[in-house]
C-alpha positions in Angstrom: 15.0 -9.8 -3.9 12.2 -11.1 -5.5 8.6 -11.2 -4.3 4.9 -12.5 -5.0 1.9 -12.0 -3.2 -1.6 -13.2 -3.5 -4.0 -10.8 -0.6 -2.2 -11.3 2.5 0.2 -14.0 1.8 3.3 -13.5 0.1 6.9 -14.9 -0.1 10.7 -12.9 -0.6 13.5 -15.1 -2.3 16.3 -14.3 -4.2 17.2 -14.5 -7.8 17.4 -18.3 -7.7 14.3 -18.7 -5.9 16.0 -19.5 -2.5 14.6 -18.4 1.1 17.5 -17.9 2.7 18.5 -14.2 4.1 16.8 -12.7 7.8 14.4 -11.0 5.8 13.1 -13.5 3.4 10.3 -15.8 3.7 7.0 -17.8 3.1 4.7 -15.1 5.5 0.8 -16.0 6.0 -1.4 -14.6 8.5 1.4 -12.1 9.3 3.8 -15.1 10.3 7.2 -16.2 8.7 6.0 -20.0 7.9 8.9 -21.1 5.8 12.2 -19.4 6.8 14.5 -21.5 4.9 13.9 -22.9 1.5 17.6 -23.5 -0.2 18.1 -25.8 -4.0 20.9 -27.7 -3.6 22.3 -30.1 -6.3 25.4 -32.4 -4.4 25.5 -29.3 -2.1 26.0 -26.6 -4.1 24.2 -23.8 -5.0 22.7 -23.7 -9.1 23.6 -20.7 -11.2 21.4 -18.2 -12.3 20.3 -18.4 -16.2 17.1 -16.0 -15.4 14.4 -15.2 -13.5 11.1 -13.3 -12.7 7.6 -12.8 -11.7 5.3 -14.0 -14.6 2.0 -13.0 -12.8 2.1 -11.3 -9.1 1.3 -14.8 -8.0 3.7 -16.6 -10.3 7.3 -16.5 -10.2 9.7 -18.6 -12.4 13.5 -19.3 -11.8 15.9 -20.9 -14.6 19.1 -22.5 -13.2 22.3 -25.1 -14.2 24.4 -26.5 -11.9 27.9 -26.2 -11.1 30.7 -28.4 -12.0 31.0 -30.0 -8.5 31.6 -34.1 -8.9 29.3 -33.9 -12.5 30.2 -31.6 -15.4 29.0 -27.9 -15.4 25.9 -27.2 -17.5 24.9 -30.5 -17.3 21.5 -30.0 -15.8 18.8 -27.6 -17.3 16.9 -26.6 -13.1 13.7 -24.9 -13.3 11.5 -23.8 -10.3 8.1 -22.5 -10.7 6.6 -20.7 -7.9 2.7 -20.1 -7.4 1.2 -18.4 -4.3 -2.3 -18.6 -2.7 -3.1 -19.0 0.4 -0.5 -21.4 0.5 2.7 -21.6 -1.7 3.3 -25.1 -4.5 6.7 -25.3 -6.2 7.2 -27.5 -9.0 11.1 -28.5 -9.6 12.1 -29.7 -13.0 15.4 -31.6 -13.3 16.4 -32.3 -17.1 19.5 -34.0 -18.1 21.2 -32.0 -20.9 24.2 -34.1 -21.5 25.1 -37.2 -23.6 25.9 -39.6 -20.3 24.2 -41.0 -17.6 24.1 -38.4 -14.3 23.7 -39.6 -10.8 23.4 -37.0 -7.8 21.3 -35.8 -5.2 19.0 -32.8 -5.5 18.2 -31.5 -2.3 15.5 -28.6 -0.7 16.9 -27.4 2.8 13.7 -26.4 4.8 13.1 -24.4 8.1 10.4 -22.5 9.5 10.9 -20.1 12.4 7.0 -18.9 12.8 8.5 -15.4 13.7 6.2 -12.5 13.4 6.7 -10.2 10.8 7.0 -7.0 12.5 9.9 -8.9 14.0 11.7 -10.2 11.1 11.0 -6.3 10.0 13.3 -4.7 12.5 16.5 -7.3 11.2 15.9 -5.5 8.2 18.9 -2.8 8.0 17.1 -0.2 5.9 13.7 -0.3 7.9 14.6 -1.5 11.6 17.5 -2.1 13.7 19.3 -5.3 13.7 22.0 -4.4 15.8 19.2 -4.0 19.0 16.5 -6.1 17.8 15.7 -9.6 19.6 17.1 -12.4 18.0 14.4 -14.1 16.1 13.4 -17.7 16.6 15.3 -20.5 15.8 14.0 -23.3 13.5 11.1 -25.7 14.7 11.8 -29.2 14.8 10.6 -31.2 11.8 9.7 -34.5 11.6 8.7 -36.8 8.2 6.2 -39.1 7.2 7.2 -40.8 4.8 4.6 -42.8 4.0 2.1 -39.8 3.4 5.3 -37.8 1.9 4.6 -35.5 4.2 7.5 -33.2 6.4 5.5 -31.7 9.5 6.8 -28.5 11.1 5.3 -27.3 14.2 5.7 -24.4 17.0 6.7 -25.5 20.0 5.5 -22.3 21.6 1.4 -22.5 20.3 -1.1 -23.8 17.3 1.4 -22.5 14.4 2.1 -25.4 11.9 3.8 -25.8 8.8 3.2 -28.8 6.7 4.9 -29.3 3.1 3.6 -32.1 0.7 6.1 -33.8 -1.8 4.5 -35.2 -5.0 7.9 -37.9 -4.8 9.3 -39.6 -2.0 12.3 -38.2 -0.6 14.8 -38.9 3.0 15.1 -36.4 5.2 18.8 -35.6 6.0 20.3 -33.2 8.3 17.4 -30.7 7.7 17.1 -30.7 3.7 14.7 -33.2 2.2 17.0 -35.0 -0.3 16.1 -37.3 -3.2 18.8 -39.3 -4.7 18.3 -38.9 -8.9 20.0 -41.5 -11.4 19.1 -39.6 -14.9 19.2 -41.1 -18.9 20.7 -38.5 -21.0 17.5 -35.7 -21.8 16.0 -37.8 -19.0 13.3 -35.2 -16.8 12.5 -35.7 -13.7 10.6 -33.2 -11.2 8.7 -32.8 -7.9 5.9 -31.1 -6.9 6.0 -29.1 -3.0 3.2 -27.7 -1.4 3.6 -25.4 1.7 0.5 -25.2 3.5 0.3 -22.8 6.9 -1.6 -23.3 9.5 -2.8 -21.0 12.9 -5.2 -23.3 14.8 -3.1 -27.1 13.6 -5.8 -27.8 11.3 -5.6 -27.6 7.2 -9.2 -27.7 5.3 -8.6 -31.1 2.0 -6.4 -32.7 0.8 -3.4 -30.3 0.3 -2.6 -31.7 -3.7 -6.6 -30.9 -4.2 -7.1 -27.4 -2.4 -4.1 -26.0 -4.5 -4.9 -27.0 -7.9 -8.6 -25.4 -6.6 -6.9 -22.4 -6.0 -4.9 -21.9 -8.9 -7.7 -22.2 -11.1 -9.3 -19.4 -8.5 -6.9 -17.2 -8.0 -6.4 -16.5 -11.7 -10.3 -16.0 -12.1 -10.2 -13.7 -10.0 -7.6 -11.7 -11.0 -9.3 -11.4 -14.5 -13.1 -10.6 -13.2 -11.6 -7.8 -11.6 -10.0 -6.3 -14.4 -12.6 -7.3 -17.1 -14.3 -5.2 -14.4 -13.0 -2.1 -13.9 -13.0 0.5 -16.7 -10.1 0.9 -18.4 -8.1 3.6 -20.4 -7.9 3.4 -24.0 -6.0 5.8 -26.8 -4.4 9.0 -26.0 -1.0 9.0 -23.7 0.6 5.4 -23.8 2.7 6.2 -21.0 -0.4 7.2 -19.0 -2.2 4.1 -20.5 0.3 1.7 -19.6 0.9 3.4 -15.8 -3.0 3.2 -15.6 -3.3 -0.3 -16.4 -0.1 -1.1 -14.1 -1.6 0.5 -11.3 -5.0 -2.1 -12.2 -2.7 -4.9 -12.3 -0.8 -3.7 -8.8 -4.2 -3.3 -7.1 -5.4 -6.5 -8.1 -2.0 -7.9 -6.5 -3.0 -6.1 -3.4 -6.8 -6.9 -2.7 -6.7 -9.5 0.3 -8.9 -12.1 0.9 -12.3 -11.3 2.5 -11.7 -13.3 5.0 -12.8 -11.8 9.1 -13.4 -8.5 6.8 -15.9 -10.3 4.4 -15.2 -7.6 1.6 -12.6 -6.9 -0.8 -10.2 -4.6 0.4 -6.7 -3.3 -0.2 -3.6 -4.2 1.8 -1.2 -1.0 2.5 2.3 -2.3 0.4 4.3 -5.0 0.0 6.5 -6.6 2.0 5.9 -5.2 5.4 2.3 -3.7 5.4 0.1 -6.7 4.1 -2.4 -5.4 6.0 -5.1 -2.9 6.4 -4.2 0.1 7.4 -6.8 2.9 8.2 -5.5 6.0 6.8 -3.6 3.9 3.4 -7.5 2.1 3.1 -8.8 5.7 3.1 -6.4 7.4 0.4 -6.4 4.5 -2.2 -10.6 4.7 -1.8 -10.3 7.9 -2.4 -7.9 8.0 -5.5 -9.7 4.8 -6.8 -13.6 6.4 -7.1 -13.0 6.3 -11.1 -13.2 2.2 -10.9 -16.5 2.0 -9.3 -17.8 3.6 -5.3 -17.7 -0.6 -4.1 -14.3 -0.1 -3.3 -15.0 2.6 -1.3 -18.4 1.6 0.7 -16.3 -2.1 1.2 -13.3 0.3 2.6 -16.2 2.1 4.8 -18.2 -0.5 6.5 -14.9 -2.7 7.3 -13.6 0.6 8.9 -16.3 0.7 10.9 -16.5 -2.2 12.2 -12.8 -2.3 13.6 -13.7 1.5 14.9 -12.7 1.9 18.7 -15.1 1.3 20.9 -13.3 1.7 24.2 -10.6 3.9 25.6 -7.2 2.2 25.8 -3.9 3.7 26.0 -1.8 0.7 25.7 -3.0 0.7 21.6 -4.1 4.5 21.2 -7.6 3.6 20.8 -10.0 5.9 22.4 -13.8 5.8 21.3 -14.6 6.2 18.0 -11.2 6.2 16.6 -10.4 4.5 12.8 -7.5 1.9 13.2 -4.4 2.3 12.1 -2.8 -0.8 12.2 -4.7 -4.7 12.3 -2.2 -7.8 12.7 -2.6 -11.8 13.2 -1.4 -14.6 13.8 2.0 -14.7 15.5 2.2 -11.0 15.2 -0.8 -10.3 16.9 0.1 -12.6 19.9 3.3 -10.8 20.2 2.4 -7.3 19.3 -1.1 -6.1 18.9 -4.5 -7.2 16.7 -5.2 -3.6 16.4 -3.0 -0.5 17.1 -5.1 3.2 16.6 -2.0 5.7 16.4 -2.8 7.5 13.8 -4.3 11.0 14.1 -5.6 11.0 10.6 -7.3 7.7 9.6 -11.0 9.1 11.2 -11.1 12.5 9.8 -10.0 10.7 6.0 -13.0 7.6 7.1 -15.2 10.8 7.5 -14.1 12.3 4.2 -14.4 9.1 2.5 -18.0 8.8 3.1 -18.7 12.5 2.2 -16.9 11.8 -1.1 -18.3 8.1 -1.5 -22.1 9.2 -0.8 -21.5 11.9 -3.7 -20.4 9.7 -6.3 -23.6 7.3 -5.2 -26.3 9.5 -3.5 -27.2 6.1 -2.2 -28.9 7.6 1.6 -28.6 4.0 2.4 -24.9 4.2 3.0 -25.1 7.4 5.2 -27.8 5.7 7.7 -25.9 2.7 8.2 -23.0 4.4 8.8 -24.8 7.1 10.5 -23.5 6.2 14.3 -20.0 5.6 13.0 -19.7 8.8 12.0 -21.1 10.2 15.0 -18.8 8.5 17.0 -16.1 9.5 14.8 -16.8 13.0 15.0 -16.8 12.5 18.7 -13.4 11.5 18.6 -12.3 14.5 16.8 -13.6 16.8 18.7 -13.0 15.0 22.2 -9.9 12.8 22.0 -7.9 14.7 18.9 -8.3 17.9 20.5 -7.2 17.0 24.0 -6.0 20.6 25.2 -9.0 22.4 23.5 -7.4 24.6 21.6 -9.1 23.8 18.4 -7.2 21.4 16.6 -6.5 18.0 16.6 -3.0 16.8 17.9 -1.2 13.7 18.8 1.0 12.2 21.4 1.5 9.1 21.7 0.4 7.1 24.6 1.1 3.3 23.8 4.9 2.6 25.3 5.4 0.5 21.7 3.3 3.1 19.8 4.7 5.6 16.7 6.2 8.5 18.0 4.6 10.1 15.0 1.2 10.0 14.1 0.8 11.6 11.2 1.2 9.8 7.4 5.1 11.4 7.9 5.2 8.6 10.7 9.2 8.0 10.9 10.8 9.1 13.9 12.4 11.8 12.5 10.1 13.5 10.4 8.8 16.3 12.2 11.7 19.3 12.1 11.9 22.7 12.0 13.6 24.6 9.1 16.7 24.7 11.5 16.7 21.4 12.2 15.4 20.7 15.4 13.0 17.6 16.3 9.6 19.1 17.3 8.6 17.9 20.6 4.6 16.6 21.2 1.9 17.1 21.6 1.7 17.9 17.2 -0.8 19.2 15.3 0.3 18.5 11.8 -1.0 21.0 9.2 -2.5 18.3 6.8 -5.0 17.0 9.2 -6.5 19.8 10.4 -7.2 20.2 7.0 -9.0 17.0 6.4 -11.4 18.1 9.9 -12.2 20.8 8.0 -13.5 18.8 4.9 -14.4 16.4 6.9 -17.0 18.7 9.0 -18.2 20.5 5.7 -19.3 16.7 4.2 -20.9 15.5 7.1 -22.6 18.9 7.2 -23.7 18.2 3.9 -25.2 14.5 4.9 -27.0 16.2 8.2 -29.1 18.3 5.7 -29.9 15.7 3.0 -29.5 12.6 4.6 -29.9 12.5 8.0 -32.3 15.5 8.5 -30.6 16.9 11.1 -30.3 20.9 10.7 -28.8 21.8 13.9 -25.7 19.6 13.0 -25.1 20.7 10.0 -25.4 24.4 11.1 -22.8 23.5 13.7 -20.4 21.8 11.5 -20.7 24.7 8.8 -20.1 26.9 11.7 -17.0 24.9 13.5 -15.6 24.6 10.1 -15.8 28.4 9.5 -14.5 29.0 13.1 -11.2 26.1 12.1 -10.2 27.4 8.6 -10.0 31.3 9.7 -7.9 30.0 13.6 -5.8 27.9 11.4 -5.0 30.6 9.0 -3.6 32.2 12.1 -1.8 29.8 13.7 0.1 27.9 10.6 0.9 30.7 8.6 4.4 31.7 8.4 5.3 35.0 6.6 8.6 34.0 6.2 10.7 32.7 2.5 7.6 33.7 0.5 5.0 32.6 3.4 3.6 29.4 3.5 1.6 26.9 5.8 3.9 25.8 8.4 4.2 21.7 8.8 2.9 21.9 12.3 2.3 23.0 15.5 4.7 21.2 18.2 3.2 21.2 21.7 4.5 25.0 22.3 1.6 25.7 19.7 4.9 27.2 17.6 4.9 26.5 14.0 7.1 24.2 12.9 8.3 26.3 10.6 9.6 23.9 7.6 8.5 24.0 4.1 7.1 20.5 3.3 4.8 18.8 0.9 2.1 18.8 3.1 1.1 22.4 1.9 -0.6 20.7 -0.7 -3.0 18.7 0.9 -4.5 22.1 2.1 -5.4 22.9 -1.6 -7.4 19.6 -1.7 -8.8 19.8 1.2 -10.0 23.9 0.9 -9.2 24.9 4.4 -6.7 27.4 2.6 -7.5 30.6 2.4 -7.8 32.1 -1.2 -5.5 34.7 -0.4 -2.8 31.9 0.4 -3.8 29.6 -2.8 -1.4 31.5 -4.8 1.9 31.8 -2.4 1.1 28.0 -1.5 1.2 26.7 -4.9 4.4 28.8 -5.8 6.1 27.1 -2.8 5.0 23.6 -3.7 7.0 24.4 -7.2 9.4 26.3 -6.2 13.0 24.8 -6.8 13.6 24.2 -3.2 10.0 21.8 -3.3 9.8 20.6 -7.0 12.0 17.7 -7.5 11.2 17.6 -11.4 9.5 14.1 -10.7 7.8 15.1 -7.7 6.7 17.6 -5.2 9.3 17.0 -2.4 8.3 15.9 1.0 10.9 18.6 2.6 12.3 21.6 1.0 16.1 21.4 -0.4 16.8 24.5 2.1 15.7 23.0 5.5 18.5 21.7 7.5 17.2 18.5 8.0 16.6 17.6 4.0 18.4 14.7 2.4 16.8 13.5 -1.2 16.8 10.1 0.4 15.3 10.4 4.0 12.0 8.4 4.3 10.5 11.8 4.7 12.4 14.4 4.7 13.6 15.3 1.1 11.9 12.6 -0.6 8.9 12.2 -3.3 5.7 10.3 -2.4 3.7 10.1 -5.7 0.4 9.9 -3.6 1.3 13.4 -1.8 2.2 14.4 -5.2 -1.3 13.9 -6.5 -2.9 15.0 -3.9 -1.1 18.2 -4.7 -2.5 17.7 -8.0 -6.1 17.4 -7.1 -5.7 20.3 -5.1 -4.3 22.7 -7.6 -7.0 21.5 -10.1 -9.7 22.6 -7.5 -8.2 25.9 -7.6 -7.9 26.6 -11.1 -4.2 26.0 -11.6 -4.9 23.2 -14.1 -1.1 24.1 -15.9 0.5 23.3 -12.5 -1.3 19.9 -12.3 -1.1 18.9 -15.8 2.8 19.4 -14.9 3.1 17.6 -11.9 0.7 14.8 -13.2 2.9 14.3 -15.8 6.0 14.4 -14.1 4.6 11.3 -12.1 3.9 9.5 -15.2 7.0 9.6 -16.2 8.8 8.4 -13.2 6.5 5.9 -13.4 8.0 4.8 -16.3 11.2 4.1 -15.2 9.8 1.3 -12.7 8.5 -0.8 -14.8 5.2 1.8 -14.9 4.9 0.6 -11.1 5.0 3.7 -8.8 6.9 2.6 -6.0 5.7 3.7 -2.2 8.9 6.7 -2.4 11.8 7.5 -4.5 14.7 10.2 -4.0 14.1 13.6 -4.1 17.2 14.2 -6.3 16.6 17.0 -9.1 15.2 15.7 -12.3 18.7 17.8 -14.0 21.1 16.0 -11.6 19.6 12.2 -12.6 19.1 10.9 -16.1 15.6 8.9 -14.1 13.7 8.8 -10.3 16.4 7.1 -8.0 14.9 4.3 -6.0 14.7 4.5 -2.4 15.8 0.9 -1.5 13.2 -0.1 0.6 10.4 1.5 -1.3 7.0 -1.0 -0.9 6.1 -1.9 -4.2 3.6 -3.0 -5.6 1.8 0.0 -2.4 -1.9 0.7 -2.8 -1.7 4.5 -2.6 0.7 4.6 -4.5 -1.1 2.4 -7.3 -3.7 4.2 -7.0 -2.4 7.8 -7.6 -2.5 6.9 -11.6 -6.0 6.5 -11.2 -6.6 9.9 -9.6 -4.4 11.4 -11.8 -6.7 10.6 -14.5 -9.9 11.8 -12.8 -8.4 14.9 -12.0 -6.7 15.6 -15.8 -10.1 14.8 -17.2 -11.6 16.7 -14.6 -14.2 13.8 -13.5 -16.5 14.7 -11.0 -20.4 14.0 -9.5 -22.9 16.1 -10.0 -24.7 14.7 -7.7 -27.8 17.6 -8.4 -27.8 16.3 -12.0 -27.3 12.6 -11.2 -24.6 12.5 -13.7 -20.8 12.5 -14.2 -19.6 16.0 -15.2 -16.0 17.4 -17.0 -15.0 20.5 -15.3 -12.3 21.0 -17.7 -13.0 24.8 -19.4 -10.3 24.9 -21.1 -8.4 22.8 -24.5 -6.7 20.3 -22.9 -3.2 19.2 -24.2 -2.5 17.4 -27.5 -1.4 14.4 -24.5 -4.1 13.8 -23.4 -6.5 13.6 -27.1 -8.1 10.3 -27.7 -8.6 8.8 -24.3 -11.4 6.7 -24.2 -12.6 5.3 -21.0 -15.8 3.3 -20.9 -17.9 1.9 -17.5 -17.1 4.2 -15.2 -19.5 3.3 -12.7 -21.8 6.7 -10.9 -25.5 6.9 -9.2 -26.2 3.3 -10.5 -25.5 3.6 -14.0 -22.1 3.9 -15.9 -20.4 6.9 -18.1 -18.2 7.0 -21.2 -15.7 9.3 -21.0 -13.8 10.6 -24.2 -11.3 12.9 -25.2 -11.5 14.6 -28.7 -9.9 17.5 -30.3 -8.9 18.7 -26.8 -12.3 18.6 -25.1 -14.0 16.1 -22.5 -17.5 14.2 -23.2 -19.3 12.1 -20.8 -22.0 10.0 -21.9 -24.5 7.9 -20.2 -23.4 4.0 -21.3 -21.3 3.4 -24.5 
């Protein structure tokens, strides 16, 4: 399948450009607007010639016809696809043959307005299509012809779908048809705009808003990445993965829209959306473009923070969303859904990390009661039982069994097998409360003069790291940190990838720094391409289970920041450039998750087949990857960007040039030359 996407809108097809399978679509607002779109020339199907995207909002497709009542080859098709916040196809007809051609070129068309979650769960990798509900069938459609107009509306509410033909055309049995006598090398073609629409109104002419937009959309697309700094020399496999990832974010940032910033959505197809803990990550990993990204990421956080307690969505006060939906999808399922047990301890980390890279106080005060509230949360709500660390269960009858980033159903097992029952305290996020205490600790002293919280935080965070120590580690295979507790406060004693978040986050003792990174590269663990998400010896791993067995390159490189905070800058030069490779055999486009299969059993990174690409974190772990081989960090004393590489870095890495990196208000130079980092104020 092929996709495009521009922010929150984005359409599926096949090869030929057709909209035909459950899955496929025209979605806006988080509502299938165009569930059929099929070329037909006298009812048959073209042939492929070729096809692709040419921009993330562009998509061309190259067809001739069949030999069904005129000869084959006879006609040169070709469909060009653009995408904004509404979709305009252009169809070109060309007559390649020495006598005169009649026939009828026809565009069956259908919209079902189902929501996506829905359309989700008929897909056979990702739902169930054997139990899901049926979706909707088609709306009726009627046709001005006059206006050239064909008018789809929802019986059931304010959803409309109306599509604009630049030639007039008859509607017939559901397919608008136009009847085409063509000259030999005569060209004819017809311009279709989709327009959606969630309250039956549509702002301009449609011809006038598109051609707007086009011009837009493609502006905008180049002032972000004339604005972002960008790699130059060194490693062209981590130049060209870097510059993917620019392009692939630029794909992802939605409209501003309710949110009135920038901001990311999660992946494409299914998570065109912000999600709190995948808004978190990518701000995280993406500091080394400039701390907007981040303080946009904050303050839109905080306003669609939990106010209220509510089981039915798993919001209690003070809680980060998890999930925001619209349109259709909200009507049927939720606006907001809060399961997720780590999206406000990351929000609190987030700031810590932002307000570093910035020192701007301004930030912290704003988001001074958010935080607050936040920390509430944590300490109120995520520890329910009061045993010290933060769990989930979930509470919402449609909620995620699983809470944690490893949200599938099936992710949380014990080396033998077994499901662990809830309530779970996954190791990761207790890990992030730690971090998250010692930041805001940090802010109570210098920005919020507050010296009592800040001792308290210090303190709870001491209290955390040396009860966790006791109640994750597992002596066991080499000892490591334990994937959980389940609601028997056992470990759940499998060896998984989430290890390595501890390293980043510092909650590890030093005494388990070293056992913890020998386990994250030990065979069972270290793919080759990847730091596993389940070791090879557990019962439950398979190389291609969403989470158990497979590589996420964002848990990777979290891994890597980790062991580059401890010191074990070998072991992250390795894994960092493991990831770069894979990347390179998809088109320098991390995907979401690919197979855990051993780099000596595969000639390349197997594809999961329902992998989300272009996926923000994902995009963004090339960025990260570059801060931490660089070893890019504030100084926020100094007011500066500092290197805290000590030692020759690798002959891979000479000649990387990166200019406008954006810190405290100013921007930095970073260089590579004969082995050793320089950062300079300007160019």
């Amino acid at each position: 399948m092929l996709t495009i996407l521009e922010g929150s809108t984005f359409c599926i097809c096949d090869d030929r450009g057709d909209i035909a399978a459950d899955t496929s679509g025209f979605f806006a607002h988080d509502t299938r607007f165009l569930s059929r779109l099929v070329l037909r020339v006298d009812g048959a199907s073209p042939l492929l010639l070729s096809s692709g995207r040419v921009e993330h909002f562009k998509a061309a497709f190259y067809l001739r016809n069949r030999a069904n009542g005129i000869p084959r080859d006879a006609l040169s098709i070709a469909r060009e696809r653009f995408l904004g916040t509404a979709m305009q196809e252009r169809v070109t007809v060309r007559n390649e043959c020495m006598e005169r051609l009649d026939f009828v070129l026809s565009l069956e068309i259908a919209a079902d307005f189902a929501d996506i979650i829905s359309v989700k769960l008929h897909d056979f990798a990702l739902g169930d299509p054997e139990h899901a509900q049926p979706l909707p069938p088609p709306a009726p459609a009627t046709y001005d012809e006059s206006r050239r107009q064909l008018s789809i509306v929802d019986p059931a509410g304010d959803l409309s779908t109306l599509i604009v033909f630049s030639k007039t055309g008859r509607l017939d049995a559901g397919a608008m048809a136009f009847d085409l006598s063509l000259d030999p090398h005569e060209q004819w073609d017809v311009r279709v705009d989709v327009l959606p629409s969630i309250d039956g109104e549509l702002e301009g002419e449609p011809a006038e808003h598109l051609d707007e937009e086009r011009e837009m959309v493609g502006d905008v697309v180049a002032a972000w990445t004339l604005r972002v700094p960008r790699v130059r020399g060194g490693w062209e496999s981590l130049r060209r993965a870097f510059d993917r990832s620019i392009a692939d974010l630029a794909a992802l940032r939605m409209r501003t829209g309710e949110y009135r910033r920038p901001l990311f959505a999660a992946g494409m197809p299914w998570f065109m959306t912000v999600f709190g803990r995948d808004t978190a990550i990518t701000s995280l990993q993406t500091l080394l473009l400039g701390p907007e990204i981040a303080v946009g990421a904050l303050e839109a956080l905080a306003e669609l923070q939990a106010q209220t307690e509510d089981p039915a969505i798993d919001a209690e006060p003070g809680k980060i969303v998890h999930e925001v939906r619209h349109g259709r999808c909200a009507e049927t399922w939720f606006p907001r859904y809060y399961g997720s047990i780590d999206a406000t301890p990351l929000f609190l980390v987030l700031l810590a990390e932002t307000w570093r890279w910035t020192d701007d106080p301004s930030l912290a005060r704003r988001l001074h009661e958010p935080a607050l509230l936040a920390l509430e949360w944590i300490d109120r709500y995520g520890d329910r039982d009061g045993d010290g660390f933060v769990e989930y269960s979930r509470r919402a009858d449609h909620g995620l069994v699983n809470q944690s980033w490893k949200d599938s159903g099936d992710s949380q097992r014990f080396h033998d097998g077994r499901s662990a029952e809830p309530p779970i305290a996954p190791v990761e996020v207790q890990g992030y409360v730690y971090d998250a205490k010692r930041g805001l600790a940090e802010l109570a002293r210098e920005v919020w003069r507050d010296p009592a919280l800040a001792a308290r935080l210090d303190r709870e965070a001491d209290e955390l790291r040396k009860r966790f120590d006791e109640a994750f580690w597992v002596e066991e295979r080499g000892g490591f940190y334990a994937l959980a507790l389940d609601g028997k406060k056992r470990p759940v004693d499998a060896r998984c990838s989430n290890m390595g978040h501890l390293l980043w986050s510092g909650i590890a003792l030093p005494e388990r720094v070293q056992p913890t990174v020998d386990q994250l590269l030990s065979e069972e663990l270290w793919s080759g391409w990847g730091i596993r998400t389940m070791a090879s010896d557990a019962a439950a791993y398979n190389p291609i289970s969403y989470h158990n067995g497979t590589v996420w390159p964002h848990d990777s490189a979290l891994a890597v920041w980790g062991l580059a905070r401890h010191g074990y800058v070998a072991e992250a030069r390795r894994v960092a450039r493991a990831l770069i490779e894979a990347a390179a055999h998809f088109d320098w486009s991390l995907p979401e998750v690919f197979a855990g299969y051993a780099r000596d059993e595969t000639p390349f990174p197997i594809a999961y087949p329902t992998a989300a690409r272009p996926q923000a974190w994902a995009a963004g772990t090339p960025i990260l990857l570059v801060r931490v081989l660089l070893g890019i960090e504030p100084d926020r004393a100094r007011q500066r960007l500092v290197s805290t590489v000590k030692d020759e870095l690798p002959s891979w890495l000479d000649g990387i040039r990166i200019e406008g990196v954006r810190a405290y208000g100013r921007t930095w130079t970073v260089a590579v030359e004969r082995g050793h980092v320089t950062i300079a104020e300007g160019v």
